[in-house]
C-alpha positions in Angstrom: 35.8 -25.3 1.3 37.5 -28.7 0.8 35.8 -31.9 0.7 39.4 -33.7 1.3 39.6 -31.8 4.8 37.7 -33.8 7.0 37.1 -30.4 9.4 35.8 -28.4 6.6 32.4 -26.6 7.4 29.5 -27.9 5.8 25.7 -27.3 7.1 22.6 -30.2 7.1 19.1 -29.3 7.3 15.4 -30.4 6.8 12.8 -28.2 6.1 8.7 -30.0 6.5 5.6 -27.7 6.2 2.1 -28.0 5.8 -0.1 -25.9 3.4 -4.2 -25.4 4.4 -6.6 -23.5 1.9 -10.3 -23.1 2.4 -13.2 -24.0 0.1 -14.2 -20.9 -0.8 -10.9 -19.3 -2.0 -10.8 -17.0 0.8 -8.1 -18.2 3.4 -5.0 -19.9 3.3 -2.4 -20.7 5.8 1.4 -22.2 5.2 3.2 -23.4 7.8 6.5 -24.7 8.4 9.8 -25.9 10.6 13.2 -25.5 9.5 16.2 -27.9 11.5 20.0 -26.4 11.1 22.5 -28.7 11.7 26.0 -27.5 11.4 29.2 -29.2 11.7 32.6 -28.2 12.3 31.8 -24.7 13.4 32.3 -25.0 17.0 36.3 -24.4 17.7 36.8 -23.6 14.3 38.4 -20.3 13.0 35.7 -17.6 11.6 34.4 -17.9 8.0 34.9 -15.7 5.3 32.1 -13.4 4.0 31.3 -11.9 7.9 29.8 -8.0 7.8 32.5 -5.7 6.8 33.7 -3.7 10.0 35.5 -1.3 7.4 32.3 0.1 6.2 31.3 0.7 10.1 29.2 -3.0 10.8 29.7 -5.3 13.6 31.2 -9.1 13.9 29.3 -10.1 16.8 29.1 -14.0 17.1 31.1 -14.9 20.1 34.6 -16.2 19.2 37.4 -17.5 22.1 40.4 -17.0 20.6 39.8 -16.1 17.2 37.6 -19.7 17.5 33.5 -19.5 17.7 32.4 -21.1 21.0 29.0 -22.4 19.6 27.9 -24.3 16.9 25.0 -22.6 15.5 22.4 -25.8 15.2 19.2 -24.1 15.2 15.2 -24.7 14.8 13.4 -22.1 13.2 9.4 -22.5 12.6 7.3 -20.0 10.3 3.9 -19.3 9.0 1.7 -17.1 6.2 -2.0 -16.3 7.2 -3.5 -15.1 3.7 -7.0 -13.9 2.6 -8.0 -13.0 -0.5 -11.0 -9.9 -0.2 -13.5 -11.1 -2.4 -15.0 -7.7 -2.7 -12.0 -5.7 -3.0 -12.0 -2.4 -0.5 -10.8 1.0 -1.8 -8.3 3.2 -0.9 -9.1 7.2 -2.1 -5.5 7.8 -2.7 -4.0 5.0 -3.8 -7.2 3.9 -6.1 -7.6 7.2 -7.6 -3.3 7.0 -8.6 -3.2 3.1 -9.2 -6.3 2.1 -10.6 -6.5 -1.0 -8.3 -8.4 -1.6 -4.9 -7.0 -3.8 -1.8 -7.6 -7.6 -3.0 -5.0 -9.1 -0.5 -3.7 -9.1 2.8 -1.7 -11.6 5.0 0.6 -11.8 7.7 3.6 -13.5 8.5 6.2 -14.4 10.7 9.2 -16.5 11.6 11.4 -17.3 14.8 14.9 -18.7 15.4 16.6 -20.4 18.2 20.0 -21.5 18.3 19.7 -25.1 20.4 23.5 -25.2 22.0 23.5 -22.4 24.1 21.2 -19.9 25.7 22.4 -16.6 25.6 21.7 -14.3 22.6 20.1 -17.2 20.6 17.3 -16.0 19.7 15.7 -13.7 16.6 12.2 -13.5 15.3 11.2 -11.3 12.0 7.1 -10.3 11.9 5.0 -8.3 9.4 2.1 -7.9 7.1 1.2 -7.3 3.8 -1.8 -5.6 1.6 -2.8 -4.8 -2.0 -2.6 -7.1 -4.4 -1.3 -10.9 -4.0 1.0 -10.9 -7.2 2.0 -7.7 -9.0 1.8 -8.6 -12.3 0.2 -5.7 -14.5 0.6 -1.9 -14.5 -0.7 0.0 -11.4 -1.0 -3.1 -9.4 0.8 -3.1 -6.3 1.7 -4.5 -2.9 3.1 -3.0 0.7 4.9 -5.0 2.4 6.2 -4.1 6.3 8.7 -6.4 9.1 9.9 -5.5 12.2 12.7 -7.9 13.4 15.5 -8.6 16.0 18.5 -11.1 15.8 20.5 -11.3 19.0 24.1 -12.3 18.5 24.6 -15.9 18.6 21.0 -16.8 17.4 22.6 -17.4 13.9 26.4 -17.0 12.2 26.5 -13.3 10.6 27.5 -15.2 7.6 24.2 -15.5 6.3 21.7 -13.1 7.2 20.1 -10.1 4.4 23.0 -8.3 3.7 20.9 -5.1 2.9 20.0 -4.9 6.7 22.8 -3.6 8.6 25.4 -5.2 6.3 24.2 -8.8 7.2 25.2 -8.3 10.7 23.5 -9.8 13.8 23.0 -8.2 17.4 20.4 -5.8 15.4 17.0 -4.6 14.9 14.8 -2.6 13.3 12.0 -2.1 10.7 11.7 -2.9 6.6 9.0 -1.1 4.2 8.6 -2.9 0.9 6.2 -1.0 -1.8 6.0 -3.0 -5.1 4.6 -0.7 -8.0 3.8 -2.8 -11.4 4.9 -0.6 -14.0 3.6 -2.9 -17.2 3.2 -6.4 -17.7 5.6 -8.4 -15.7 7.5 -5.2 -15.2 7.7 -3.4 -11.5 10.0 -1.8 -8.9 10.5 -2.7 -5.7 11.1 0.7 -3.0 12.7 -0.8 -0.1 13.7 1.3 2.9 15.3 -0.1 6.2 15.6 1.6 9.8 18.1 -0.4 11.5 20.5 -0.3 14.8 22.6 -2.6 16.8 20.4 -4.3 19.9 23.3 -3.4 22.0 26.5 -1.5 21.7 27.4 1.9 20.7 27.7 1.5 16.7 25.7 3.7 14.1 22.2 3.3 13.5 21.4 3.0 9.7 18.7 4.1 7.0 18.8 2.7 4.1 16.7 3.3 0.9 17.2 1.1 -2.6 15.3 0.6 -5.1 15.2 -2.5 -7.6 13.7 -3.0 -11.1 12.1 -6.6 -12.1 11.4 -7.7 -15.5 10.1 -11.1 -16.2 10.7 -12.9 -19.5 
């Protein structure tokens, strides 16, 4: 990047939302739009950083010439339904091992369309979650599940989570999130992905990590 080159890459955006809560503490909604606008992507030679064919991944935004044909401006609106449970609902199991009932639940969900062009521009990422709202104590927790799809030229494979099929595009698939608090301000995240290409003949991928936050 080069602020002297007068075609270097650089990206604008904007992103406005809305946030509703009830009286009662129950229900709350956020809401929101995000506008991409990029500039100098569109004839320009690929970025850096794309998913690493080496370890098996796919570069699948549409180039002519070693050049991408589109630009990538995009508009992408999401929203968060959340209720608290007032009376918090137990779960045998997970009660009995955690200590802690359901207090929480929301749902979620975001879409993406590239505004240039009309093929493959489209992706969308959808889930829930349940337990508690914030893990912040020992035996609190929070499961967390998506189910997405990114077709090919909705978005440069620069910039999607890298931990789901090496940040490519063209994909699919399904995420699990369990949060488990350990102690105060201390939990693990278990994260487990089933992934595959929307279309071609490339592997399909499960991946399992596991991450460790501390707060200060």
């Amino acid at each position: 990047e080069s602020s002297s080159d007068p075609k270097d890459p650089y990206l604008l955006f904007a992103q406005p939302g809305v946030i509703w809560h009830d009286n009662d503490g129950v229900y709350d909604m956020k809401a929101g739009a995000a506008v991409y606008a990029f500039n100098n992507i569109e004839h320009s030679p690929e970025l850096a950083h794309r998913p690493s064919t080496t370890d098996g991944y796919q570069k699948s935004n549409t180039l002519v010439g070693g050049q991408y044909k589109y630009s990538y401006d995009a508009i992408s609106p999401e929203i968060e339904l959340n209720a608290n449970i007032l009376e918090p609902v137990s779960l045998p199991l997970v009660t009995s091992l955690l200590g802690y009932n359901v207090s929480y639940t929301g749902l979620f969900g975001n879409y993406i369309k590239s505004l240039d062009h009309g093929k493959n521009s489209e992706g969308w990422i959808a889930g829930f979650k349940v337990g508690q709202r914030k893990v912040e104590d020992a035996g609190q927790w929070q499961l967390r599940y998506s189910l997405r799809r990114l077709q090919k030229d909705a978005w440069l494979d620069n910039y999607p989570d890298s931990d789901f099929y090496g940040g490519a595009v063209n994909v699919k698939g399904h995420e699990v999130l369990l949060t488990l608090g350990l102690l105060r301000s201390f939990a693990i995240d278990l994260d487990y992905y089933q992934t595959q290409p929307i279309a071609g003949g490339l592997k399909k991928e499960k991946l399992f990590q596991a991450d460790i936050n501390l707060k200060f």
